[in-house]
C-alpha positions in Angstrom: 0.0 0.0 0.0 1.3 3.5 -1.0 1.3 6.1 1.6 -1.4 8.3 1.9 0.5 11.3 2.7 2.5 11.0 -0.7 1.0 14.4 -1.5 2.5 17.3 0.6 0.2 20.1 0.7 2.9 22.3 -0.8 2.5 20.0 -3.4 -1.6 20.6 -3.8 -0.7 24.2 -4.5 1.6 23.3 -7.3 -0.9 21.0 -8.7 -4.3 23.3 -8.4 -2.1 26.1 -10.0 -1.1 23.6 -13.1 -4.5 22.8 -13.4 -5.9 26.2 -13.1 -3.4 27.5 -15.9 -3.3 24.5 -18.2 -7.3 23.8 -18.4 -9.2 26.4 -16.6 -10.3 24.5 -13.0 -10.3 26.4 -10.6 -9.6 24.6 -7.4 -8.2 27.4 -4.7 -10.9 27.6 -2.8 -11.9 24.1 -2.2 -11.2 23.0 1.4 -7.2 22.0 1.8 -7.7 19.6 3.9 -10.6 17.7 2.0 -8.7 18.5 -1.3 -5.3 16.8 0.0 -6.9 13.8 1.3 -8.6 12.9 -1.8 -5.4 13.5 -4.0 -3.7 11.3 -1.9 -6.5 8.7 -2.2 -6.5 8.7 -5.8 -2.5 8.5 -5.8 -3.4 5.0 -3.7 -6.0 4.2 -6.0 -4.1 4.6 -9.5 -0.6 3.2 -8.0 1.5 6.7 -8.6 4.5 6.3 -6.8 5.0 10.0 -6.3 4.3 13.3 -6.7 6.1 14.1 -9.8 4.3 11.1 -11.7 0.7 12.5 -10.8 1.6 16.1 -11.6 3.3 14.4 -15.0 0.0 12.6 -16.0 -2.6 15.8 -15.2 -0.4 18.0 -16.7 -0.2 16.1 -20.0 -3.0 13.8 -20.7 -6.2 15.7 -20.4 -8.4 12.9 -20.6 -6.7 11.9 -17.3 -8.0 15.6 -16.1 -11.5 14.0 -16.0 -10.6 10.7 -13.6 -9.1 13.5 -11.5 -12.6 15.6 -11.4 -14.2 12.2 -10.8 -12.2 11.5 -7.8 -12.0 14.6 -6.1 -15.8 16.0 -6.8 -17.4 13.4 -4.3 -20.4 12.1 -5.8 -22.8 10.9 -2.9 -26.5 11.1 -3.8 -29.6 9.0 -3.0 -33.4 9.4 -3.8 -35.6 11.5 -1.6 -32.4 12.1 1.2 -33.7 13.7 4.0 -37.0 12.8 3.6 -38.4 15.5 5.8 -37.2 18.1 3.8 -38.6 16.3 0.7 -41.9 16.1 2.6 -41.7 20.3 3.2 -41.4 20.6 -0.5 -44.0 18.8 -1.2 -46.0 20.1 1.3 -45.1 23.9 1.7 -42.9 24.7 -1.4 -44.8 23.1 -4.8 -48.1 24.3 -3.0 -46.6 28.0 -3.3 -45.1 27.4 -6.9 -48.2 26.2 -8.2 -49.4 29.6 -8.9 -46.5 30.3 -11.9 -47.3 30.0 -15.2 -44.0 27.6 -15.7 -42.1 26.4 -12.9 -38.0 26.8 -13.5 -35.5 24.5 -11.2 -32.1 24.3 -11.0 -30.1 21.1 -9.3 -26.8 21.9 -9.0 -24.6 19.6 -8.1 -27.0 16.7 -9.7 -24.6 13.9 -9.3 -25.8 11.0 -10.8 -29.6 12.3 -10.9 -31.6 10.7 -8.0 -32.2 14.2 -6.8 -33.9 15.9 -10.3 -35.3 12.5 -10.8 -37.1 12.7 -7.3 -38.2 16.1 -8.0 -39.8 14.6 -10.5 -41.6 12.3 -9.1 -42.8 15.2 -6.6 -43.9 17.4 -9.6 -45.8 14.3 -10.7 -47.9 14.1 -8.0 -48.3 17.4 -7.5 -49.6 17.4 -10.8 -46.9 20.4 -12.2 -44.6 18.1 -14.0 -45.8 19.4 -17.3 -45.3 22.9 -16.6 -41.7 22.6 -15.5 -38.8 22.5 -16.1 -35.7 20.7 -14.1 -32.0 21.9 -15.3 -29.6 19.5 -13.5 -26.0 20.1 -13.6 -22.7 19.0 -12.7 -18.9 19.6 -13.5 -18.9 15.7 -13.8 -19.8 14.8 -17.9 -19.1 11.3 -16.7 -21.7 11.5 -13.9 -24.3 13.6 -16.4 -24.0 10.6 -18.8 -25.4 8.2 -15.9 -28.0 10.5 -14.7 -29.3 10.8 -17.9 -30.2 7.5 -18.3 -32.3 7.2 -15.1 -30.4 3.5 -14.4 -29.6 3.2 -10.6 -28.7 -0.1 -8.9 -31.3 -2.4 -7.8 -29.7 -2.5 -4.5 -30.2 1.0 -3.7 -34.0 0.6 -4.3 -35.2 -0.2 -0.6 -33.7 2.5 0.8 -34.9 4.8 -1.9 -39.0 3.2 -1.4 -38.2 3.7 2.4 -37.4 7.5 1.9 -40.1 7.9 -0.5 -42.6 6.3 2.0 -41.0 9.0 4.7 -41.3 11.8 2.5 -45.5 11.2 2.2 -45.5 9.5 -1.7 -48.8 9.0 -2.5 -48.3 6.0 -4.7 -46.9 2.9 -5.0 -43.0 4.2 -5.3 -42.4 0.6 -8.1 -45.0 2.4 -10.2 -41.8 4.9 -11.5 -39.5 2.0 -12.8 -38.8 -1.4 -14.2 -36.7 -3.8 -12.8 -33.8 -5.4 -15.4 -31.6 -8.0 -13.2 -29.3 -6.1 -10.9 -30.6 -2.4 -12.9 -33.5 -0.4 -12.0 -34.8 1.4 -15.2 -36.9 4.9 -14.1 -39.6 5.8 -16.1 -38.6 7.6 -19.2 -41.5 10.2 -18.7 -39.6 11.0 -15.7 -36.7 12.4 -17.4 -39.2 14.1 -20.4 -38.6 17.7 -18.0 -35.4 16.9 -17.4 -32.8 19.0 -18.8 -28.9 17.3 -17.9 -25.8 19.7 -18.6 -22.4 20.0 -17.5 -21.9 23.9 -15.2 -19.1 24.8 -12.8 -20.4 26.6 -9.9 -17.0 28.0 -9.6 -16.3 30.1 -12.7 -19.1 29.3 -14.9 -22.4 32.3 -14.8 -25.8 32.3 -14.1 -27.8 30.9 -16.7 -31.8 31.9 -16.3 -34.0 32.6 -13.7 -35.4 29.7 -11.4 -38.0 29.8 -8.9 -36.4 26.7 -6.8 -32.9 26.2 -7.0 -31.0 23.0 -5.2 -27.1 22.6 -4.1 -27.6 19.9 -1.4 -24.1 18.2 0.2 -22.1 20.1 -2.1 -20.8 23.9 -0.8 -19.7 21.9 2.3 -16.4 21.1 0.4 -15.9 24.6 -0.1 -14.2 27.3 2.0 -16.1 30.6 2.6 -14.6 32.5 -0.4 -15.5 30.0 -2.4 -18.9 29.6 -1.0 -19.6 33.3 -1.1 -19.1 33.3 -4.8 -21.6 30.2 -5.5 -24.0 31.9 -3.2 -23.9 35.0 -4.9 -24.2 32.8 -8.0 -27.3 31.5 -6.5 -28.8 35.0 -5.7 -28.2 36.3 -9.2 -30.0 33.3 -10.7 -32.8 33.1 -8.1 -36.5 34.7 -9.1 -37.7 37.5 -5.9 -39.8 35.1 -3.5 -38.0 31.6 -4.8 -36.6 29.2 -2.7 -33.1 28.1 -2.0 -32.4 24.8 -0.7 -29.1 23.3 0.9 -28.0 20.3 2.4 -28.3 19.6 6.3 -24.9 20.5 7.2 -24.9 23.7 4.9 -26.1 27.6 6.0 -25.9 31.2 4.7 -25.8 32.4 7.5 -22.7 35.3 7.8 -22.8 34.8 4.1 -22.8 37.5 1.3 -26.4 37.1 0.8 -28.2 36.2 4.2 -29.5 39.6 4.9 -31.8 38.9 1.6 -33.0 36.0 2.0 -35.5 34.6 5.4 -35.3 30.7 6.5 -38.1 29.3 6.2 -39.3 26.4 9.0 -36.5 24.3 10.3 -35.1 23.2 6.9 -32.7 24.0 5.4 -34.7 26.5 2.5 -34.4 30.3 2.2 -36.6 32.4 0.4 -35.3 35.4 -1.2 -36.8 39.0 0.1 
């Protein structure tokens, strides 16, 4: 086993600074600590022997840029994850939204798409799937490709029923998907309002205005610059009166932008003033 402290955090400077100047990534803001001990991971994962032969390889095979995205971007998602909070959007949020013409969301952060997909199934059932529209992104193409095809693993599938149960579904959660061996198959209807595309929350801009916008799980690898800069992201992109939602262990509170926006219940959703 190769040493997990291979990686020097000297060593991470050099290496965000390569990757920021040679393809445009900006990673000076992510958390050091975080950021250090995933590099090191992937050195153990991919057998690098040191330093100079993982800075060799980003710096000169590109397509090896994207296994380094993959590994460092942690992609942890589920369907209907904190199933209270699903249950508040169903029950407070969607109620509130209902009244717009045509209903603009934005996952950010959409992984491998069990979150957009369960918004989905929300809008569904609300009966405002047909006048909405879901934009899930993520800096991950290789992640976008998955979501896309709605295909999870059939193992995942009683936890996601249970969370669905928790988050008040109304119907039978196995009437969304087909089973194929050790794949689960979502409906394809699902994904109709679905629109997948790759977005860095770091440098890329604001791209419409949404009435509900989601980053769950992911400004928690950030430091507070960096955070500051997606939420103001967030604010720019965000329609007067819509709804922010973040993950349990994220805030904006002594943020940039928490003076205009209000918390609303014990979740973690802000509406903006």
């Amino acid at each position: 086993m190769i040493d997990l402290g291979i990686v020097k955090s000297e060593e991470v400077e050099l290496l965000i600074n390569d990757i920021m100047r040679i393809y445009g990534y900006d990673f000076s803001n992510y958390n050091r600590a975080s950021l250090t001990r995933r590099i090191n991971r992937l050195c153990s994962i991919d057998s690098f022997s040191s330093f100079a032969v993982l800075r060799y390889r980003i710096n000169n095979d590109k397509n090896y840029l994207q296994r380094f995205i993959e590994e460092i971007m942690v992609n942890v998602t589920e369907m209907f994850r904190d199933p209270l909070f699903y249950k508040t959007l169903r029950t407070e949020i969607l109620p509130k939204l209902a009244s717009y013409p045509f209903i603009r969301i934005w996952v950010a952060g959409c992984s491998t798409g069990e979150e957009p997909i369960s918004l989905a199934i929300l809008l569904k059932e609300a009966n405002l799937y047909d006048k909405s529209l879901i934009y899930a992104t993520d800096i991950n193409s290789s992640v976008l490709e998955k979501a896309s095809s709605g295909i999870v693993a059939t193992r995942n599938m009683r936890q996601y029923a249970e969370n669905y149960i928790a988050s008040s579904g109304v119907e039978d959660f196995s009437k969304y998907y087909r089973v194929f061996y050790e794949k689960v198959q979502f409906d394809r209807s699902l994904l109709e309002r679905i629109i997948f595309s790759t977005h860095n929350l770091i440098s890329d801009a604001s791209f419409n205005e949404f009435q509900l916008i989601l980053c769950r799980n992911v400004l928690i690898y950030f430091n507070k610059s960096l955070q500051d800069r997606v939420f103001t992201l967030f604010d720019q992109s965000l329609q007067t009166s819509g709804y922010l939602c973040l993950g349990s262990k994220e805030n904006i509170r002594f943020s940039v932008i928490e003076k205009r926006f209000k918390q609303v219940g014990r979740d973690k959703i802000w509406q903006k003033l």
